[in-house]
C-alpha positions as CSV (number, residue, x, y, z in Angstrom):
1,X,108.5,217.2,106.4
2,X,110.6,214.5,105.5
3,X,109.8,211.4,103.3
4,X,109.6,208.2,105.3
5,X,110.5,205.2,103.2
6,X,109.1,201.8,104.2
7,X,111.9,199.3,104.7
8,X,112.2,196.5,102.3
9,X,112.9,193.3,103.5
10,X,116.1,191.9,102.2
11,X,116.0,189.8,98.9
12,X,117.4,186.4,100.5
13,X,114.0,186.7,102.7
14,X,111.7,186.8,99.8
15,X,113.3,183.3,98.1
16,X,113.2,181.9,101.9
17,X,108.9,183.0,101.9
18,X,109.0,181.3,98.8
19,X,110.4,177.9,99.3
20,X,108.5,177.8,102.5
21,X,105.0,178.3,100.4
22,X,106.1,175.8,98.3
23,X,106.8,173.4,100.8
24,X,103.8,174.0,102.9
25,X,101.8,172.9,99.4
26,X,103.9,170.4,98.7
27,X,103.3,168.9,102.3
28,X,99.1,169.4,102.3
29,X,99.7,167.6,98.2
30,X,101.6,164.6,100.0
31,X,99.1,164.3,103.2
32,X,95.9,164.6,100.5
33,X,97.5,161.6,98.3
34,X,95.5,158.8,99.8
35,X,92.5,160.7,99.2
36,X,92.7,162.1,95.9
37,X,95.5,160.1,94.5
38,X,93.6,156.4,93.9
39,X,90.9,158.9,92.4
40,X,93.2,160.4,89.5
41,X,94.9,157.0,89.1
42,X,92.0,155.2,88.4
43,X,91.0,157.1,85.1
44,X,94.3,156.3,83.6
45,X,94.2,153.1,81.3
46,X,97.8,152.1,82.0
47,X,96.6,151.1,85.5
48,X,93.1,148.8,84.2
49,X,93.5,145.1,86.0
50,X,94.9,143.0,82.7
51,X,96.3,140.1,84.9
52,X,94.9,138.0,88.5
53,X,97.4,136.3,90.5
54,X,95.7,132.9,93.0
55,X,98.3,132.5,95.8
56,X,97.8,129.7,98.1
57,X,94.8,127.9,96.1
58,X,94.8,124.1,96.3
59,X,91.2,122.6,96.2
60,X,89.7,126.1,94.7
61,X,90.0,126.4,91.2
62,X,91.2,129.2,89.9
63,X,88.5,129.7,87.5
64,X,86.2,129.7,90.4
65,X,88.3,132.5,92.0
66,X,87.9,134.5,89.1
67,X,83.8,133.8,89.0
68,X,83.6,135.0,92.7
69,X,86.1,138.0,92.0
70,X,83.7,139.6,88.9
71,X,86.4,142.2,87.8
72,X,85.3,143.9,84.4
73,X,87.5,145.0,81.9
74,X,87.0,148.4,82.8
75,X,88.0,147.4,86.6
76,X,91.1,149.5,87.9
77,X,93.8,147.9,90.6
78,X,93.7,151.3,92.2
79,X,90.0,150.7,92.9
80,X,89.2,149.4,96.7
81,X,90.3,145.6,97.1
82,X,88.0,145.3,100.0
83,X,84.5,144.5,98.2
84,X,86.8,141.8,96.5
85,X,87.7,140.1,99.4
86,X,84.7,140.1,101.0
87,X,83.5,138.5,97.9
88,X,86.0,135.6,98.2
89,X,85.5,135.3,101.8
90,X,82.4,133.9,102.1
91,X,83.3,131.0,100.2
92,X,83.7,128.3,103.0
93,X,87.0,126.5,101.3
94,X,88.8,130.0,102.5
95,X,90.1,130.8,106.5
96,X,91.3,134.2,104.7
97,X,91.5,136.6,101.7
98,X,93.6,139.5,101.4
99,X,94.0,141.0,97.8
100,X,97.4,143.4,96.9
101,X,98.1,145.4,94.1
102,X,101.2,144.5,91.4
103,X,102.0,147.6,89.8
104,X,101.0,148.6,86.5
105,X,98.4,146.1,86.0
106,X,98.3,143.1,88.4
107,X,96.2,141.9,91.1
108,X,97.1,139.6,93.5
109,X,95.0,137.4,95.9
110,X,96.5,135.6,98.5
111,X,94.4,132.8,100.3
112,X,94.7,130.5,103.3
113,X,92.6,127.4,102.8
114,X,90.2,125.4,105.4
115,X,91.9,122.1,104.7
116,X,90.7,118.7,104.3
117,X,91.3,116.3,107.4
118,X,89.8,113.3,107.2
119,X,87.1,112.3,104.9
120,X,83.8,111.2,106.5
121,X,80.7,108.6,105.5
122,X,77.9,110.4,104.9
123,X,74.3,109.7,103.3
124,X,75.6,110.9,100.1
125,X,78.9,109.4,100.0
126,X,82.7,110.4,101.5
127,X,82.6,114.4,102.2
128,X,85.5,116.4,103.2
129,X,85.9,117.9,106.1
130,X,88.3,120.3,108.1
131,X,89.6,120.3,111.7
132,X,86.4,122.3,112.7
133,X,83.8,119.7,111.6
134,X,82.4,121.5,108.4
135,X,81.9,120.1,105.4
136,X,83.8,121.6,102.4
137,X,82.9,122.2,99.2
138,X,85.4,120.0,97.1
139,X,84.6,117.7,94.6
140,X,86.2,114.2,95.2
141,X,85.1,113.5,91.9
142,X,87.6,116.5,90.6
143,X,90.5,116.7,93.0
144,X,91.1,113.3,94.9
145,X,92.3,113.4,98.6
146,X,94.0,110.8,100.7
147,X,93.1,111.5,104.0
148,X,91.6,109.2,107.1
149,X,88.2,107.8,106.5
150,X,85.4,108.6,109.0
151,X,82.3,106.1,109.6
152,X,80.8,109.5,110.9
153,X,81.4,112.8,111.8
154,X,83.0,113.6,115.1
155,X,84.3,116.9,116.7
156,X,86.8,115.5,119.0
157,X,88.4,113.1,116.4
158,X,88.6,115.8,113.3
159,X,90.3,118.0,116.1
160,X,92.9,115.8,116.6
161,X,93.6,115.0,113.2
162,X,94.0,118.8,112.7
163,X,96.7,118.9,115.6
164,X,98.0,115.6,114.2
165,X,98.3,116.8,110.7
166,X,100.1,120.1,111.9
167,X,102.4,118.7,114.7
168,X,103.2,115.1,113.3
169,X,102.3,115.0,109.5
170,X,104.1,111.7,108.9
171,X,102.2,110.7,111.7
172,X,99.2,111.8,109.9
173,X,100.0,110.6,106.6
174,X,100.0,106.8,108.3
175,X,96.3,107.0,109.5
176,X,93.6,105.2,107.0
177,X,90.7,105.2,109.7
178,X,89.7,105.8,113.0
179,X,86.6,104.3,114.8
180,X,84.9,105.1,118.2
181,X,84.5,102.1,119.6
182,X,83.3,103.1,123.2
183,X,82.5,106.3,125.3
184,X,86.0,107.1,125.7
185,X,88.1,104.5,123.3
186,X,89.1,104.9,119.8
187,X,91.0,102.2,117.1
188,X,93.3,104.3,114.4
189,X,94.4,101.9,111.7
190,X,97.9,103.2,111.2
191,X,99.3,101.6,108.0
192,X,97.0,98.3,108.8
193,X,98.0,98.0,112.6
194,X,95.2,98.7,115.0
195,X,96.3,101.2,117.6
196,X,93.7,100.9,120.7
197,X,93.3,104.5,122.6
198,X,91.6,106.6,124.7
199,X,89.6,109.4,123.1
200,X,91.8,112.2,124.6
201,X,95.2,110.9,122.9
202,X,97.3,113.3,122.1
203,X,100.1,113.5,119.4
204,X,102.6,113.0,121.7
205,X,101.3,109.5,123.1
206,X,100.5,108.8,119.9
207,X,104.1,109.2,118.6
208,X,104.9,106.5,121.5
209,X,104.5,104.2,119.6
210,X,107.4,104.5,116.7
211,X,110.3,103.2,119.2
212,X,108.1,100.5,120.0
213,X,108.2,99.5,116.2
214,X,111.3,100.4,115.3
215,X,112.5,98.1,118.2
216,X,110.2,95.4,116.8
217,X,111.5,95.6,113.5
218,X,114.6,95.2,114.7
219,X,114.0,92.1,115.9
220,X,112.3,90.8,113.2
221,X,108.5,91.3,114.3
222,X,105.5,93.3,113.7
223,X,102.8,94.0,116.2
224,X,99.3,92.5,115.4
225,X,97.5,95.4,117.2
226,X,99.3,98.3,119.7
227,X,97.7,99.6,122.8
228,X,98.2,103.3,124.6
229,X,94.9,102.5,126.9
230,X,97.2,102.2,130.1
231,X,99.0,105.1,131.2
232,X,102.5,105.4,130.5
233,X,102.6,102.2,128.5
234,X,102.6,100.6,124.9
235,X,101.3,97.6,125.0
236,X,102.5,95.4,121.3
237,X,100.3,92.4,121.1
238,X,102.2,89.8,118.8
239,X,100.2,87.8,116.0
């Protein structure tokens, strides 16, 4: 008989298996981080929430950011910033809420307000409101705003001054009141001249009428009242 001896494999294969076991757990480690790793993170203390950033707040306090927010002192930044800003986003001064992490100790939440447009007469006094027609929660009394005055609300008219306020803020910044004055007709006070329109003006008519006053000025006049009812024209009625 003879001896058969099993064949060994050669010693540069053996460090090769073991690299490639290492690597394999090294890989299934990686792809289980977003599972397990927020888990062990959040029992370590260097990571607890010491600080809260407000990005984009303007007629929220921050103090009422924090109230809505309720993070302990035992709160984590590696524990789920969803539940926070769904907590924040119910609050009708916000359009959105998206909280981030700061690492080691920092959250931050970034917000996009619902802002004010015009202010509007109501049974208890000037409200605010946005481009949407709703009210928002702002004290007047607190945090002042000079914006167009309302006699009442009106969908079409707070829509435009949203468009007008994005696409022509000095524009915007001029107007002190608009009235409905017919089915179809508004008057916008623009720095005390009446401008006389039809309810579907758009920003671009509207801005019509600055050559006509500079030209004016240049000649030494100022119109008592303006008029963009006819199509195509600007009509400057003289005192």
């Amino acid at each position: 008989m003879t001896d058969e001896k099993e064949a060994e494999p050669p010693r540069g294969w053996s460090r090769l298996r073991v690299r490639l076991t290492l690597l394999v757990a090294a890989l299934v480690l990686i792809a289980g981080a977003p599972f397990w790793g927020p888990l062990v993170l959040r029992q370590l203390s260097f990571f607890r929430v010491r600080k809260v950033e407000i990005v984009g707040a303007h007629y929220v306090s921050v103090g009422e950011v924090i109230d809505r927010l309720h993070i302990d002192t035992t709160a984590s930044i590696w524990d789920p910033t969803g539940p926070l800003a769904a907590r924040l986003a119910s609050h009708p001064q916000f359009r959105s809420v998206s909280v981030r992490r700061k690492l080691p100790g920092t959250l931050v939440v970034d917000v996009d307000e619902n802002l004010p447009v015009a202010l509007v007469a109501t049974n208890d006094g000037l409200k605010a409101y946005d481009a949407r027609g709703a009210a928002l929660p702002i004290d007047l009394a607190r945090t002042p705003i000079d914006a167009p005055i309302l006699p009442r609300r009106d969908l079409g008219v707070l829509a435009f001054l949203g468009t007008l306020r994005t696409e022509a803020p000095a524009l915007y910044d001029r107007v002190s009141e608009i009235r409905v004055v017919g089915a179809d007709e508004v008057v916008i006070d623009l720095d005390g001249t009446p401008v006389r329109a039809m309810r579907d003006l758009s920003t671009a008519r509207l801005a019509e009428i600055e050559p006509v006053e500079e030209d004016l000025a240049r000649r030494g006049f100022h119109a008592a009242e303006l008029d963009l009812r006819y199509k195509d024209q600007v009509i400057a009625r003289l005192p």
